[in-house]
C-alpha positions as a Markdown table, in Angstrom:
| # | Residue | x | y | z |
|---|---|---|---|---|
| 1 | Unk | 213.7 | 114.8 | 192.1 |
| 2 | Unk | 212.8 | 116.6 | 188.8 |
| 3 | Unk | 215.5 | 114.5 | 186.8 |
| 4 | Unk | 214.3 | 111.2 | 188.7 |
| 5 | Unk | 210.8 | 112.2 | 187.6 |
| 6 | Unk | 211.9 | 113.3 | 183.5 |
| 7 | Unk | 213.7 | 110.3 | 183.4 |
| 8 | Unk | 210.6 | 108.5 | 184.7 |
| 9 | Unk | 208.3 | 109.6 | 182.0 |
| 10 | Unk | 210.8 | 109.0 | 179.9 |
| 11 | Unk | 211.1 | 105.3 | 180.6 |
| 12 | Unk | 207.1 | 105.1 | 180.3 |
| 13 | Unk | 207.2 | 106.7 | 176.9 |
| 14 | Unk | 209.2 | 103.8 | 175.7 |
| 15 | Unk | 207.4 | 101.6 | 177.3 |
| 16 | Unk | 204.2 | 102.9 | 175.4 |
| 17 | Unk | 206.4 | 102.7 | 172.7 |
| 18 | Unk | 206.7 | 99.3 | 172.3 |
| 19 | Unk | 203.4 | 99.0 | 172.3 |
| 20 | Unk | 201.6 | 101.9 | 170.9 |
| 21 | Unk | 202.5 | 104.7 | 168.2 |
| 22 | Unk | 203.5 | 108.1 | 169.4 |
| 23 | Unk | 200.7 | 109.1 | 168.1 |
| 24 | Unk | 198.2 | 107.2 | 170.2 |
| 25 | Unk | 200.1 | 107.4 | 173.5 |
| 26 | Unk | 198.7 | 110.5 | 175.4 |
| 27 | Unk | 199.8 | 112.5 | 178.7 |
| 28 | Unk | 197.4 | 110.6 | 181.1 |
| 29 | Unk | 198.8 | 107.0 | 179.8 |
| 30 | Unk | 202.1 | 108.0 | 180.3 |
| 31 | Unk | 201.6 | 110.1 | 183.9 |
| 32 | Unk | 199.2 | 106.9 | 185.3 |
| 33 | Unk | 202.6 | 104.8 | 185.1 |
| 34 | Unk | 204.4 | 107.0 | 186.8 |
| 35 | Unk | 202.1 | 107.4 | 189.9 |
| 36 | Unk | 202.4 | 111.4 | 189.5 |
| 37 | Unk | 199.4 | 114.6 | 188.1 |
| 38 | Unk | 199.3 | 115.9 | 184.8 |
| 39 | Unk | 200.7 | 119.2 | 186.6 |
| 40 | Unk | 203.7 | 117.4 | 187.2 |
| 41 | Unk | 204.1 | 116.2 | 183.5 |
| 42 | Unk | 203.4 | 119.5 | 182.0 |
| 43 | Unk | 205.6 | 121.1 | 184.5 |
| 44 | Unk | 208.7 | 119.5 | 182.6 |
| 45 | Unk | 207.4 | 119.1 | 179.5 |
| 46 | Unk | 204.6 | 120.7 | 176.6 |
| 47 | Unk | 203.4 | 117.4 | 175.3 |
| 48 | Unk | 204.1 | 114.1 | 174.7 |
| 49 | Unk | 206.6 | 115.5 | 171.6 |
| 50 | Unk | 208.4 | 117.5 | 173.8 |
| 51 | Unk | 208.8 | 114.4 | 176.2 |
| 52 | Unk | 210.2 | 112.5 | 173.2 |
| 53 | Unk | 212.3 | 114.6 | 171.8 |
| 54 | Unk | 214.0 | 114.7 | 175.2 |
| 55 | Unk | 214.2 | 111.0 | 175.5 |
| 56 | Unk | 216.1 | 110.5 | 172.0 |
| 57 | Unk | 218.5 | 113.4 | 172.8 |
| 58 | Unk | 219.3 | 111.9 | 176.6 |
| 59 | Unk | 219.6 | 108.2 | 175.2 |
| 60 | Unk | 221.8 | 109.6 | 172.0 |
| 61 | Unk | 223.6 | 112.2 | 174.6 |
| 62 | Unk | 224.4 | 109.2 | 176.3 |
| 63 | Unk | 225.7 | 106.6 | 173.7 |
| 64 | Unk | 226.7 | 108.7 | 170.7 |
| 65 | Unk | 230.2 | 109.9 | 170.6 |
| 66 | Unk | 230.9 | 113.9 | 170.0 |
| 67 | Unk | 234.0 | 113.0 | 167.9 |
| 68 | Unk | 236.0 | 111.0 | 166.1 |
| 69 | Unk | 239.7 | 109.7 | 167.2 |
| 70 | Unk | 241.7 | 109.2 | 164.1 |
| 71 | Unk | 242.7 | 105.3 | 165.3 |
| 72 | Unk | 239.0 | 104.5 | 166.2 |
| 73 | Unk | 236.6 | 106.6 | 163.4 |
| 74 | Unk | 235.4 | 103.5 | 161.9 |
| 75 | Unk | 233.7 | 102.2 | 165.1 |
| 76 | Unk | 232.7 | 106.0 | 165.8 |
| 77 | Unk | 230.8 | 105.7 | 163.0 |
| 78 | Unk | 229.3 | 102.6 | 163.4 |
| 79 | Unk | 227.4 | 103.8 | 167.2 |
| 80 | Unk | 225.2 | 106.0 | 165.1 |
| 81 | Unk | 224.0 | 102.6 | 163.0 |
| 82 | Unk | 224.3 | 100.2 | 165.8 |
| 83 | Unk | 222.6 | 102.6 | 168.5 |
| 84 | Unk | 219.2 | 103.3 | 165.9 |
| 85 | Unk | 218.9 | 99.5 | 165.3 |
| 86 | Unk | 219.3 | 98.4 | 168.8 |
| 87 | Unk | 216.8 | 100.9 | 169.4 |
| 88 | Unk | 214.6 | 100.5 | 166.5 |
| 89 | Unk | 210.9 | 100.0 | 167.8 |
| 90 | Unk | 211.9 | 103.8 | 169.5 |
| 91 | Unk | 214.1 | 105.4 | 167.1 |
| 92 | Unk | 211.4 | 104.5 | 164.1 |
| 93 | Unk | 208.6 | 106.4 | 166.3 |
| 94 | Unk | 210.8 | 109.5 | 167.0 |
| 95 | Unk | 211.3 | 109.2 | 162.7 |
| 96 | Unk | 207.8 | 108.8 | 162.0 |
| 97 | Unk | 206.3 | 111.1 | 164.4 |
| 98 | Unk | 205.8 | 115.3 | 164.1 |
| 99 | Unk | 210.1 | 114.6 | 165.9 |
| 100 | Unk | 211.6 | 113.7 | 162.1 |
| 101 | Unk | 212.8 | 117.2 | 161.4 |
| 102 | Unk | 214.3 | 117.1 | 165.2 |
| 103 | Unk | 215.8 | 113.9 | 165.3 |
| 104 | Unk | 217.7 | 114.4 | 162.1 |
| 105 | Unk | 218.9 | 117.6 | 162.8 |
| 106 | Unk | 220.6 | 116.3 | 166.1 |
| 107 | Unk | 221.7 | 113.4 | 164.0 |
| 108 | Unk | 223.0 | 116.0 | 161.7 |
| 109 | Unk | 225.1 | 118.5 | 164.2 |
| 110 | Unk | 226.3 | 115.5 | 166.1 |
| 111 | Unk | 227.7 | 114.1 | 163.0 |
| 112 | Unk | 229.0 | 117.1 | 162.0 |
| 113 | Unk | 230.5 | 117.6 | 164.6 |
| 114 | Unk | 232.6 | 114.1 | 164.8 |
| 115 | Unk | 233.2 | 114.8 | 161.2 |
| 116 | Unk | 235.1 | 118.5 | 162.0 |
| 117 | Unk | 236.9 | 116.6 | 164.9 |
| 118 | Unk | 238.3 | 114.5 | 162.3 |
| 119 | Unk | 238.9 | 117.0 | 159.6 |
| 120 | Unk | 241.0 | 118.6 | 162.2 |
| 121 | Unk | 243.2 | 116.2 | 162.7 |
| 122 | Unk | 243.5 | 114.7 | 158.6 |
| 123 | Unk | 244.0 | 118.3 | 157.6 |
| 124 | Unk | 246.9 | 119.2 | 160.0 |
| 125 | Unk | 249.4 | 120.9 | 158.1 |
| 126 | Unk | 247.2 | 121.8 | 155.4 |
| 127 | Unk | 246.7 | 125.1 | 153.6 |
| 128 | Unk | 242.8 | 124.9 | 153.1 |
| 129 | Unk | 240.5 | 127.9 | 153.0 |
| 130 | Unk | 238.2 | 128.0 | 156.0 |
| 131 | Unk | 235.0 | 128.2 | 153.7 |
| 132 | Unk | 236.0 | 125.1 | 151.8 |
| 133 | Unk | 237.0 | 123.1 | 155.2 |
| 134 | Unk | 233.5 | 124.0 | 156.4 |
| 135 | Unk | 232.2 | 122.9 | 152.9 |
| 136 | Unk | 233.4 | 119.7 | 153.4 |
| 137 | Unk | 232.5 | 119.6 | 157.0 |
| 138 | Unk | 228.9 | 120.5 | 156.3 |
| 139 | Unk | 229.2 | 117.8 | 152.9 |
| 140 | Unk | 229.7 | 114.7 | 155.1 |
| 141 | Unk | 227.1 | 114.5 | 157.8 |
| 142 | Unk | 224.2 | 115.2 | 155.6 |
| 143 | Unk | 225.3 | 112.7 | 153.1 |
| 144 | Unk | 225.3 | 110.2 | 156.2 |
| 145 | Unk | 222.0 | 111.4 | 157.4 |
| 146 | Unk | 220.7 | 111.2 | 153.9 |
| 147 | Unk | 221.6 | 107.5 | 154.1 |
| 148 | Unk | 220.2 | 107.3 | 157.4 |
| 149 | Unk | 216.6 | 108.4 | 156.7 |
| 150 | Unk | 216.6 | 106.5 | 153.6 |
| 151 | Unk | 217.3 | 103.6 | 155.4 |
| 152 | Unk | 214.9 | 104.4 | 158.0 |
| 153 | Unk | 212.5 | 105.2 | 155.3 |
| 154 | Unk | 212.3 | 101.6 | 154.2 |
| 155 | Unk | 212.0 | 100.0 | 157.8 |
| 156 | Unk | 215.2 | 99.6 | 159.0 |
| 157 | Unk | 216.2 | 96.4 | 157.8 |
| 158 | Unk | 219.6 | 95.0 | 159.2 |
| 159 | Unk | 222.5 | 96.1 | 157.9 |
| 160 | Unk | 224.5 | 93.2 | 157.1 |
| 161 | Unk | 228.3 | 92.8 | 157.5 |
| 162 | Unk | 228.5 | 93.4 | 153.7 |
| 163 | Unk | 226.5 | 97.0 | 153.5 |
| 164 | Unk | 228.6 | 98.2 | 156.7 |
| 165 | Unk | 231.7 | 97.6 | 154.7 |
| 166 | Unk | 230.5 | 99.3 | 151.6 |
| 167 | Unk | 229.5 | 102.4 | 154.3 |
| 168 | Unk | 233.7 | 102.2 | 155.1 |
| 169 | Unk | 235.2 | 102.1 | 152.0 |
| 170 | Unk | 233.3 | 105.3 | 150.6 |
| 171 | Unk | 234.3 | 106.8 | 154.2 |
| 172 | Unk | 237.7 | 105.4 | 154.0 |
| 173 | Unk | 240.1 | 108.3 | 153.3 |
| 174 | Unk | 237.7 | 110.1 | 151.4 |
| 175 | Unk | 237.8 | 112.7 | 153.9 |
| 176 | Unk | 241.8 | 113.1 | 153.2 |
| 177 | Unk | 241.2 | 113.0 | 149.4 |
| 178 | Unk | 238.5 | 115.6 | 149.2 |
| 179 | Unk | 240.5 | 118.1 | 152.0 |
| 180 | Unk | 243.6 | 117.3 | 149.7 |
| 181 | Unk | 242.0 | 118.5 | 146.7 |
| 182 | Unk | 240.9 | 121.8 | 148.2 |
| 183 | Unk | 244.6 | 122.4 | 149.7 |
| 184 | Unk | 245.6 | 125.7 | 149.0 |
| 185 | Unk | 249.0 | 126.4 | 146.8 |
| 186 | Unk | 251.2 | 127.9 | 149.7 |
């Protein structure tokens, strides 16, 4: 029942979403569509942050993958961009809202830790110091968030076809290249 009911208040936070700011939605708007007390809301959650912050990590725990396959990394990648314009109206309320630092931190390890899945498996065989493979590992996802919340930042326009393929060629073996250069002589 207590999942039934999160997931309940989370469905009527997007709801509110689509037609308020985070900002302006409160506990009593969100516990009146639910049928249930504010004791019940608060028992879950602190506020109506709290509540979102869970929301964004269930729907990205949900849709996001935790790492890359070598054969498939390019549409990997691609979730993170597809999944935060499919959910746009949301995913610009989580960014605009007291949830920014939140949202791109999880943004941030989930990358990171597609990226070290990767890294794993380009830098087989490899003689590369653990602090530089971590360097690079670190490197990677914060440049991709970086481009995330600058995107984000203006709006979220569509990416066209065009600006997804300039996001693949700068990822395109660049990962390879840069672990190459930090191979160790053996």
């Amino acid at each position: 029942m207590a999942t039934s009911t999160k997931e309940a208040l989370g469905r009527a936070l997007k709801q509110m979403m689509n037609v308020k700011p985070i900002n302006k939605i409160t506990v009593k708007d969100l516990v009146g569509i639910c049928n249930v007390n504010r004791q019940t809301f608060y028992y879950h959650f602190d506020d109506v942050y709290d509540l979102l912050e869970w929301v964004f990590e269930e729907d990205a725990n949900r849709v996001l993958p935790k790492e890359v396959k070598r054969e498939t990394w390019r549409e990997d990648v691609m979730v993170f961009f597809d999944y935060l314009q499919e959910n746009r109206t949301f995913a610009l309320n989580v960014y605009n809202s007291n949830s920014r630092n939140g949202m791109l931190k999880f943004l941030t390890d989930r990358l990171k830790g597609c990226i070290h899945s990767f890294s794993v498996l380009v830098s087989d065989g490899r003689n590369i110091d653990r602090k530089d493979f971590e360097f690079i590992v670190d490197l990677y996802p914060n440049t991709i968030v970086g481009l995330i919340a600058q995107w984000m930042d203006l709006g979220m326009p569509v990416p066209d076809d065009e600006t997804k393929e300039r996001f693949i060629k700068v990822l395109e073996s660049s990962i390879e290249n840069i672990l190459a250069r930090f191979q160790l002589n053996k």
